[in-house]
Every structure is written in C-alpha cells, then in structure tokens.
VMD Tcl script that builds the backbone (N, CA, C; Angstrom):
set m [mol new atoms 132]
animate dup $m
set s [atomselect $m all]
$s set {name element resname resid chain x y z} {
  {N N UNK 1 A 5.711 101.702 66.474}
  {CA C UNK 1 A 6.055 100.447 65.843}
  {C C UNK 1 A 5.542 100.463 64.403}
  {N N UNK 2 A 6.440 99.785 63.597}
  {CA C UNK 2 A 6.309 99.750 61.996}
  {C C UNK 2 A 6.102 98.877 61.663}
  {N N UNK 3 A 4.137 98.628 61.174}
  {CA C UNK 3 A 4.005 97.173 60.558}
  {C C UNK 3 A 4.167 96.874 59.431}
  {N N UNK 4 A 4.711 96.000 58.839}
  {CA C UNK 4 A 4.689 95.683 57.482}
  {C C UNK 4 A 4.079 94.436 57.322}
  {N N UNK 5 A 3.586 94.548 55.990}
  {CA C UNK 5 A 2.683 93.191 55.796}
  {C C UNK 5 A 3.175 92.058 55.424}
  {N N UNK 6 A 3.070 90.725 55.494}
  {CA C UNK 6 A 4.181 89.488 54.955}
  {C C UNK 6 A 4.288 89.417 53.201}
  {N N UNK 7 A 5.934 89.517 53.040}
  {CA C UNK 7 A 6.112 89.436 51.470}
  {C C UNK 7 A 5.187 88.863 50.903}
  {N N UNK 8 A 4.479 87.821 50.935}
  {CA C UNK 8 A 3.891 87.327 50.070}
  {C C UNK 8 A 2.515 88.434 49.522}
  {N N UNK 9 A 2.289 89.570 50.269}
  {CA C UNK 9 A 1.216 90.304 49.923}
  {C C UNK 9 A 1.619 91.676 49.594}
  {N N UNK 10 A 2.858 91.912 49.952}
  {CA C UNK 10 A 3.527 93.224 49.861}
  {C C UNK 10 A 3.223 94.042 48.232}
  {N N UNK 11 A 3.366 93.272 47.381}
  {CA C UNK 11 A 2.502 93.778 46.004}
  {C C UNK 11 A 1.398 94.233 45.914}
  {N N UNK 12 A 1.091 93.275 46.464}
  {CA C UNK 12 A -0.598 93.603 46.304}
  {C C UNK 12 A -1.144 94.730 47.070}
  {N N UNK 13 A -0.376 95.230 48.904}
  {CA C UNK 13 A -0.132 95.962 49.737}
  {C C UNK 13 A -0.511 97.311 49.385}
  {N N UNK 14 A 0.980 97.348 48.473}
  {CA C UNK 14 A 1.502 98.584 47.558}
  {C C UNK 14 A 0.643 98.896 46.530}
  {N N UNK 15 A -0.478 97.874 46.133}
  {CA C UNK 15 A -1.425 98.058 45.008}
  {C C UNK 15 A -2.132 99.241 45.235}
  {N N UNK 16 A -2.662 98.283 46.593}
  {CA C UNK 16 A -3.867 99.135 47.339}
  {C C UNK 16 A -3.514 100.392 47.620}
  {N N UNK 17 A -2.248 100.974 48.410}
  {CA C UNK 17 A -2.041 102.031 48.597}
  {C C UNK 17 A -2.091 102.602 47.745}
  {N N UNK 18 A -1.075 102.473 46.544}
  {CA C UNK 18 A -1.628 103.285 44.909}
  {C C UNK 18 A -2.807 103.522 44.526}
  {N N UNK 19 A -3.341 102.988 44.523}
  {CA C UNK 19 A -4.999 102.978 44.356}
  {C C UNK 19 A -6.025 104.406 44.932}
  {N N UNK 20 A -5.459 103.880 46.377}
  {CA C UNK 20 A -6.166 104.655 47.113}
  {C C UNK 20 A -5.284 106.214 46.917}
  {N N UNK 21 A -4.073 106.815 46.648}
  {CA C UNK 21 A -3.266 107.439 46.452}
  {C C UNK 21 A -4.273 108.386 45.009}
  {N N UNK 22 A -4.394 107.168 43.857}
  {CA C UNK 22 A -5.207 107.603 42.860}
  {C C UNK 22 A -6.357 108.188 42.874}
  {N N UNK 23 A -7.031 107.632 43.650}
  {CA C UNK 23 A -8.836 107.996 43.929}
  {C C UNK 23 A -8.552 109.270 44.601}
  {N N UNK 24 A -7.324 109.737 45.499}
  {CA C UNK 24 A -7.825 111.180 46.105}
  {C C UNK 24 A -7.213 111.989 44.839}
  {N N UNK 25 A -6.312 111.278 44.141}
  {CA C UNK 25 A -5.387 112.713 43.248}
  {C C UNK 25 A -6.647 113.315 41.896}
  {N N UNK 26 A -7.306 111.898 41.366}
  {CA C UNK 26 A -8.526 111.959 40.722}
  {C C UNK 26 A -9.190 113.068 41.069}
  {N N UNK 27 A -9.706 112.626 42.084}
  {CA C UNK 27 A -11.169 113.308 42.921}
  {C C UNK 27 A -11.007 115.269 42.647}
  {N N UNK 28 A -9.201 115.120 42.933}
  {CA C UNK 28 A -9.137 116.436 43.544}
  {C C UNK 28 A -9.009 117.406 41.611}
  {N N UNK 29 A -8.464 116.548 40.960}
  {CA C UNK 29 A -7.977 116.886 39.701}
  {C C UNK 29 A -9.466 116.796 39.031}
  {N N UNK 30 A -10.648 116.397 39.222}
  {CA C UNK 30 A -12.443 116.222 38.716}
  {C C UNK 30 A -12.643 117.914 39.062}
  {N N UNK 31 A -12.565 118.019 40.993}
  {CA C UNK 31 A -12.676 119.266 41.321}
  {C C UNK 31 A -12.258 120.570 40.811}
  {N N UNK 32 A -11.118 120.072 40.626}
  {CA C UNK 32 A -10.278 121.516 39.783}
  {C C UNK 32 A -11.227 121.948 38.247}
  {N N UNK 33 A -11.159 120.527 37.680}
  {CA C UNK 33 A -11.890 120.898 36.666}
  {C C UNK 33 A -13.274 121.353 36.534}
  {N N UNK 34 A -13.759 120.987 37.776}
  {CA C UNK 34 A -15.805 121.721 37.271}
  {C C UNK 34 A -15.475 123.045 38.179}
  {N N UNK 35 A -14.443 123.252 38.881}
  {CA C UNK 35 A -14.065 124.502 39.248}
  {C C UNK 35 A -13.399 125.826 38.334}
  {N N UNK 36 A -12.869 124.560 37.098}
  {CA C UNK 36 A -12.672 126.038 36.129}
  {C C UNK 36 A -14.068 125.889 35.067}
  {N N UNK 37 A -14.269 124.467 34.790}
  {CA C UNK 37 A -15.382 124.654 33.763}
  {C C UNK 37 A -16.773 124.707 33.872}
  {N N UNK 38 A -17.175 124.743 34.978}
  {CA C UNK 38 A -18.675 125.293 35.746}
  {C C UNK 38 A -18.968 126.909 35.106}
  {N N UNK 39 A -17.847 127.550 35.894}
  {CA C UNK 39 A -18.626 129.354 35.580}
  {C C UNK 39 A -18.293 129.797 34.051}
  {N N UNK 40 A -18.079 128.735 33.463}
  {CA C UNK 40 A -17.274 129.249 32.208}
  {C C UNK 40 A -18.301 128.691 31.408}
  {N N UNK 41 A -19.263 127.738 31.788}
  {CA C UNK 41 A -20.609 127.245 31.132}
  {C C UNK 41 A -21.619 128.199 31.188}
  {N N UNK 42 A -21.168 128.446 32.550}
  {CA C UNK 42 A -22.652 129.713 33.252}
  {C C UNK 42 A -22.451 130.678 32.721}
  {N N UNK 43 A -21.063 131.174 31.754}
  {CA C UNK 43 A -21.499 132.279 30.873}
  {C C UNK 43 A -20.267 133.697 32.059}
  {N N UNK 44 A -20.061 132.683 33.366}
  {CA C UNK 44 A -19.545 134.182 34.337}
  {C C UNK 44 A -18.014 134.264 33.843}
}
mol reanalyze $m
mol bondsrecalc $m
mol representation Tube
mol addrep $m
C-alpha cells in the first residue's frame, strides 16, 4: 500500500525528502573530497 501525505503538506513532504536526498549526496561528495585531498596533504 502507497501512502501519501494530505495535499496540504505535500510541499513541504517533498521538502523533506530533498533535504534528506541532499545530506547523503553532500556527505558522500565531503568523502570523495578528503579522499582525494587527505594523501595529497600527507605529501603520498
């Protein structure tokens, strides 16, 4: 079964999901970066 939330919040719904959508794409795109710019500080 497919819940959907009542129009009146459906914006706001879709906010949250974006949001939360953002915080993992962030997180993972932070990682990438001290993954290239970590050993490249350390000189390896």
């Amino acid at each position: 079964q497919d819940a959907q939330p009542p129009a009146e919040v459906q914006g706001s719904f879709a906010d949250a999901i974006k949001a939360r959508e953002d915080e993992v794409r962030l997180k993972n795109e932070a990682e990438a970066y001290s993954n290239d710019i970590l050993p490249k500080a350390r000189g390896a």
